[in-house]
N, C-alpha and C positions, 0 to 999 in steps of 0.2 A: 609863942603860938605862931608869930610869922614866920620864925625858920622853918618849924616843923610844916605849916603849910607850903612853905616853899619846898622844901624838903620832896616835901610828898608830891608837891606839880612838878618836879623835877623826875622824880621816879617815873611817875606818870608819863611823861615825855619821854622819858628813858624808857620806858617797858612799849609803849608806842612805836617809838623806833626801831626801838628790837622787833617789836612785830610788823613795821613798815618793811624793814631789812629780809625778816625770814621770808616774810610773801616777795619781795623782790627775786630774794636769792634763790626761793622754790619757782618764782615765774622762770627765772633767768635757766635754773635747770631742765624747766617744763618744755623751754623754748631750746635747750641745746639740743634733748633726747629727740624733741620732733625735729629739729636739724640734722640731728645723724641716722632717724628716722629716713627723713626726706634724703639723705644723701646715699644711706643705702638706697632707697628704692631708686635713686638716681641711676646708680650705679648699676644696682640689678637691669633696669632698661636699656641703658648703655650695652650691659653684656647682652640682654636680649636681642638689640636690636643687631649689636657685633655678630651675634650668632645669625642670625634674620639677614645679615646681607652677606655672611660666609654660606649660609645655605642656599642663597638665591645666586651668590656665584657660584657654585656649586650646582643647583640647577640650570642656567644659564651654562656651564662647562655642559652638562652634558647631554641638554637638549640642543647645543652644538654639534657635538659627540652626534646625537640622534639625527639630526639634520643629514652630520656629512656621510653617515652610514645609510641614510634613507636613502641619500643623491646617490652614493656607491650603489645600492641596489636598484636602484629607479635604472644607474647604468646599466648593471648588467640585466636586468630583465630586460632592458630594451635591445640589450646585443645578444642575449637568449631568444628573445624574440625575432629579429632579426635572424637569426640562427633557425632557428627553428620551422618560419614564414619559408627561408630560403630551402632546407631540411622538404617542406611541405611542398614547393614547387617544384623540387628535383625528384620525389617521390609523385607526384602530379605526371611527371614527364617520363619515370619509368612505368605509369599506369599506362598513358595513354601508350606510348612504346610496345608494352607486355597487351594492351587488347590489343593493337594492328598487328600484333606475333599472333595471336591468340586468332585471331581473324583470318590471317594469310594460313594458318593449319588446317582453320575450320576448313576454308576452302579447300585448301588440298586433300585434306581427307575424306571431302564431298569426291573431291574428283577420285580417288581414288578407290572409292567405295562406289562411287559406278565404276570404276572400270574393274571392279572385281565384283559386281554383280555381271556386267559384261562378260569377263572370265567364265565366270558361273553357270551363265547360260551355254557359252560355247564347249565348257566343258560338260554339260549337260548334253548337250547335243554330241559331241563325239563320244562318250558314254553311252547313249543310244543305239552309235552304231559302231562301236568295238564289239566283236561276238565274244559270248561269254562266255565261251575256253579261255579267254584270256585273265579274266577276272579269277577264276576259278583256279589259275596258275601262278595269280599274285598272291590269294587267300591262301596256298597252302607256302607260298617261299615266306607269309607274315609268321605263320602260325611258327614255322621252322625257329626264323629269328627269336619270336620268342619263347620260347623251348630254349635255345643255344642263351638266350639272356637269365635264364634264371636257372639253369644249368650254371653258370658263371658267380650266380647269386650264391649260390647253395656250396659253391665249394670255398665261395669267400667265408661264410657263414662256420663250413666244419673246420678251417683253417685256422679262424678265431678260437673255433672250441676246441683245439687242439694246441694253441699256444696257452688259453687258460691253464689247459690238463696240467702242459710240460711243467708253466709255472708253478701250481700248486702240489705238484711233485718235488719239484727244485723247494722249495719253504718247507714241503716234510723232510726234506732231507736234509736241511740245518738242524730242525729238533735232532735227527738222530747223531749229526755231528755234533753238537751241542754235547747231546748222553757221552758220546764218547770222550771229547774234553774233559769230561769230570772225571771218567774212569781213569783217562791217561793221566792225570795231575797226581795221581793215587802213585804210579809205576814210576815216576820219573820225568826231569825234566825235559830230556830229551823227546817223550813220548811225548808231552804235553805242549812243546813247541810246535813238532810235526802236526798235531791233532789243531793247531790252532790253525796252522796255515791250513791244512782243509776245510776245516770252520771258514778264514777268509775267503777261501776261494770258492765255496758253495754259497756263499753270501754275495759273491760278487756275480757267478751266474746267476742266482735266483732274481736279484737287482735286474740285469741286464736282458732275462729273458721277459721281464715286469713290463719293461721298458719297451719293448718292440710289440709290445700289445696294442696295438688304435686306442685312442680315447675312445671314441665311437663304435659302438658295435654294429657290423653290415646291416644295412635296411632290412626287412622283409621286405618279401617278393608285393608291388600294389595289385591293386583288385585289377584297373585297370593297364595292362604292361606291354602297349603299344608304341612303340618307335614314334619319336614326332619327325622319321623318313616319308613323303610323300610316296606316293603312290607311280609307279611309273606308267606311263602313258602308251597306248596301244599304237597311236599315230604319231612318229617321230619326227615325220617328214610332210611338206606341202604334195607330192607325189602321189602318197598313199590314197589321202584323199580326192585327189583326182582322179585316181582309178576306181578309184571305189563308186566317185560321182559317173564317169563314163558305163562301170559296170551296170550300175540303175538305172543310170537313163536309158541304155540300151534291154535290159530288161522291161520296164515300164514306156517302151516306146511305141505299142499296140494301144496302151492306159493313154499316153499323151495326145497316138491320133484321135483316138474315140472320145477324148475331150475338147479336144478343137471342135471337132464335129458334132459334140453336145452342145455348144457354144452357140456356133453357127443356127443349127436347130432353134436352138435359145434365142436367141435375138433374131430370127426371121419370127419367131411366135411370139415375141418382145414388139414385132414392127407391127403384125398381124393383131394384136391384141390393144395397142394403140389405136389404127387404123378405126377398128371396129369402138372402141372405147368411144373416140371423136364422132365416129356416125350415128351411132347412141346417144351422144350427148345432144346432138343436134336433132336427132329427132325427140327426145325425154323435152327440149326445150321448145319444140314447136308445139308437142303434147300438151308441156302445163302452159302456153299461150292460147291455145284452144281451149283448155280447161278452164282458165281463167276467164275468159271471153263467154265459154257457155253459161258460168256463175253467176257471172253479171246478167245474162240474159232472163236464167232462171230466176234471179231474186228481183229482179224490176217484172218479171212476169208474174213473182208472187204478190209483191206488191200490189199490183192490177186489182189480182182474183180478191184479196182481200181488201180492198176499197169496193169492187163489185158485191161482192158479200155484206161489207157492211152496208150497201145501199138497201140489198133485195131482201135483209131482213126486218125494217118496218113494213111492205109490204106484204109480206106472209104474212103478219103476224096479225094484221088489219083482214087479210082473208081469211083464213083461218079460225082465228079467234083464239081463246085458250089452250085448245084440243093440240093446235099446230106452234106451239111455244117449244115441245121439244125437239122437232127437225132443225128451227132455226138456233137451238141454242150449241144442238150438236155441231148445225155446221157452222157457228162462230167460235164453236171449241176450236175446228179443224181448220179454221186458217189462221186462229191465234197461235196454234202449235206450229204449224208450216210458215208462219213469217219471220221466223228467227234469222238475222242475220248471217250470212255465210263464214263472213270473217270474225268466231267467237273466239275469247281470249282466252289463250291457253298458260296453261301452268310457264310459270316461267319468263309469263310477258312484261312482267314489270322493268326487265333489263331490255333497254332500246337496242333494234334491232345493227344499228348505227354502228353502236357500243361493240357489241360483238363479232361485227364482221372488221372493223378495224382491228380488235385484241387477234384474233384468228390470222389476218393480213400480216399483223406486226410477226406473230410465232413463223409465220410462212417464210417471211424475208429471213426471220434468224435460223432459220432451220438451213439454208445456203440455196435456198429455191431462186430461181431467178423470175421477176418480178411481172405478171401477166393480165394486166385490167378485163381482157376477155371470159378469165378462170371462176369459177362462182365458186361460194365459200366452201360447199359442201364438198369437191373436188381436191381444194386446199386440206380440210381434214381429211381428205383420205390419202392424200400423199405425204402429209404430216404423220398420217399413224403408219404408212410403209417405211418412211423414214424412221420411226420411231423401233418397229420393229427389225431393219435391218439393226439398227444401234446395238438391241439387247442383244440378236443371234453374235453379232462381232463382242457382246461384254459375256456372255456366257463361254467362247472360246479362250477369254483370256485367263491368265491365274486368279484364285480366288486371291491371294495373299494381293498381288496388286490391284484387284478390284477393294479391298479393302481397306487397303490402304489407302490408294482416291478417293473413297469413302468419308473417313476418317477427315483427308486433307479437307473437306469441300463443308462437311459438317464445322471443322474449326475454324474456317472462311466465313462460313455464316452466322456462324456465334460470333465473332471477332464484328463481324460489320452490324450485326443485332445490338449486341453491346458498345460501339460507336453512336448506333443510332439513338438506343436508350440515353446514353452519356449527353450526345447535342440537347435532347428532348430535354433531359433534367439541367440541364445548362439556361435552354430558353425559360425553362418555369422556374428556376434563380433568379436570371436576369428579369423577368417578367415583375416576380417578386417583390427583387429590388427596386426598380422602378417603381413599383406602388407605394413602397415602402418610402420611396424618396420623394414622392409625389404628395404623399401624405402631410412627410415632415415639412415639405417648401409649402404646404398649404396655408393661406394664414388663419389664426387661429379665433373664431368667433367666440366671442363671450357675450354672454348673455347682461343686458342693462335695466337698470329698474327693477321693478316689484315684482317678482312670478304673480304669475295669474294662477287662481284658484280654480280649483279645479270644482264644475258643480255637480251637486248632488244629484242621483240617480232618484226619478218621480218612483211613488210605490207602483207595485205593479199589482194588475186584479184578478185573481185566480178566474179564469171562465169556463165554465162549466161546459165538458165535453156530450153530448148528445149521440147516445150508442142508439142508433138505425140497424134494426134488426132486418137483415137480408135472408130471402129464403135460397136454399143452396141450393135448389132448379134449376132460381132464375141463374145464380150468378154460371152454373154451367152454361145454363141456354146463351149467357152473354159473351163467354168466353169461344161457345164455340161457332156464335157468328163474328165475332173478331178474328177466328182465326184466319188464315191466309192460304190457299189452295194453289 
């Protein structure tokens, strides 16, 4: 019984073992797999991270790369630029260059354009006086020329249509060269040789006559078919016109005395109408000092009668009695009517007299009058409107074309300085603006502290009853029309 119990504590420890052993040797397994577990994943990180700083060298290369390609461009933009600023200032310098060209033509073509308006006028003027046989013997040598030019047109014209012809004559006459080739080819070759060379050599005229045809077919004749040859001139020489000039004068020298002596007449009745003008004046001004002088008399004499009036009518009307109420009231009609002041205001008068004789004064000096304290205003506008009127008979002699065009110029003068003057106006009501606006903002800004005050209620209010006063419509006539005003 003791072996077999030891026996069996021995197993017992043996099977123990063995199972102390297996859990060892399945730990020790458990423990290698997670070791080569962990050494892969070591490994994999390794290569991760192997890869993680091949890529970031890699990045790093070519955000190098990036760098030195950015600085390379950064250069050349700056030397394009530089290029370009320079490009911009050398074309800056052919502008301004190209306007003082542009400038210096304008001008010469100003001048040129008067002196061919200049032209224009004087060849109007010798036009005038060339007689018109001469005109009438250039009209028929134009008309000649052109006749003789399209005469010239016309036969360039059938000459085209005759080298067409010839051509397409020469082309029929290959076809029938042609026909004949085949027939000679039938006969022999002798015939068919010969036929050939007339074949080549009708092919070589028809070519050749092809050829001397224009591309271009002659113009027709234009609508207008005037030479742009001037016109020859009637007056060749400085001479002619000087005869011509001594011819007139000596015809018109009966016209020139009886103008002198129109003249003379004219300006003795120029002296004579002055003379008379200034002794008029001086008497028209002792007139209205007289006249003025009597007014004054007359209105302090009215004055008088109508304070004597107002005395003598309590008196009548105490003798009298009722009966004599309408003599006195007529005669205090008739000197309330007769006491109206002399000097009443007239339309007009609200502009000071001041005002006006200085505006008038100013016109006078600008009109090129020479400046005379003695002259009264009235005097001034009537030499202002002879001036005024000499102006228009000298604007009616001129061309309408240049009256209208000064026109023109004087209208776009005064739109140019209207529109200046509008521009300053909207300028000052900006800056005005502004200023408010800034005047505003620098203000400082108040805020309100503590409690708002409430605001109190409105007391009821008590309807009151309106009181309709029944008027009879007699009265309210009879009241209106002692109110009225006589």
């Amino acid at each position: 019984l003791d072996n077999r119990r030891r026996d069996k504590e021995n197993m017992t420890d043996f099977i123990a073992k063995k199972r102390e052993i297996f859990l060892v040797q399945m730990s020790l397994d458990t423990k290698r797999a997670e070791i080569r577990k962990l050494e892969e994943r070591a490994l994999q990180r390794e290569e991760a991270l192997a890869k993680s700083e091949r890529m970031l060298e890699e990045d790093a290369l070519r955000f190098d790369a990036f760098l030195k390609e950015n600085d390379q461009k950064v250069q050349e933009a700056i030397k394009r630029a530089e290029l370009e600023a320079k490009a911009k200032q050398e074309k800056m310098q052919d502008i301004k260059r190209l306007n003082a060209t542009i400038t210096t033509i304008r001008s010469e073509l100003n001048k040129y354009e008067e002196q061919l308006d200049d032209c224009r006028k004087y060849k109007e003027f010798l036009d005038s006086l060339t007689p018109p046989a001469f005109f009438t013997e250039q009209e028929d040598r134009r008309v000649a020329r052109r006749g003789a030019r399209r005469g010239q047109r016309q036969a360039k014209r059938d000459a085209h249509g005759q080298m067409l012809q010839t051509a397409a004559d020469l082309e029929a006459d290959i076809l029938v060269k042609e026909g004949l080739l085949a027939e000679a080819s039938r006969r022999g070759r002798t015939a068919e040789d010969a036929a050939r060379q007339e074949l080549e050599a009708a092919r070589v005229t028809a070519i050749q006559a092809r050829e001397r045809i224009p591309a271009a077919p002659p113009a027709p004749s234009p609508e207008n078919d005037d030479s742009d040859e001037e016109t020859a001139m009637y007056f060749e020489k400085s001479t002619q016109l000087l005869d011509m000039f001594s011819q007139l004068e000596e015809q018109n020298l009966f016209l020139i005395q009886n103008g002198q002596e129109t003249e003379e007449a004219l300006e003795e009745l120029k002296n004579k109408h002055r003379a008379t003008r200034e002794r008029m004046e001086a008497e028209s001004a002792t007139l209205n000092a007289q006249i003025g002088s009597l007014k004054g008399a007359i209105h302090s004499e009215e004055e008088k009668a109508a304070e004597l009036s107002s005395r003598g009518a309590p008196k009548a009307a105490n003798r009298h009695g009722p009966s004599g109420s309408s003599p006195s009231s007529g005669g205090g009609g008739m000197s309330s009517s007769t006491s109206k002041p002399v000097g009443a205001v007239a339309a007009g008068s609200a502009i000071p007299l001041e005002k006006l004789s200085g505006k008038v004064t100013e016109v006078y000096n600008r009109c090129g009058f020479d400046f005379d304290p003695t002259i009264s205003t009235i005097q001034m506008l009537t030499n202002i409107e002879s001036k005024l009127e000499q102006y228009l008979d000298v604007v009616d002699k001129m061309p309408v074309a240049l009256v209208e065009h000064a026109e023109k110029q004087r209208e776009k003068e005064r739109r140019a300085v209207a529109r200046e003057e509008k521009v300053e106006q909207e300028k000052g009501i900006q800056a005005e603006r502004a200023a408010r606006s800034l005047e505003r903002s620098q203000a400082p800004v108040h805020r309100k502290t503590g409690k708002p005050m409430m605001a109190r209620s409105v007391p009821p209010t008590r309807k009151k009853k309106e009181e309709v006063v029944k008027t009879n419509t007699e009265e309210e006539e009879l009241k209106e029309f002692l109110s009225t005003d006589f």
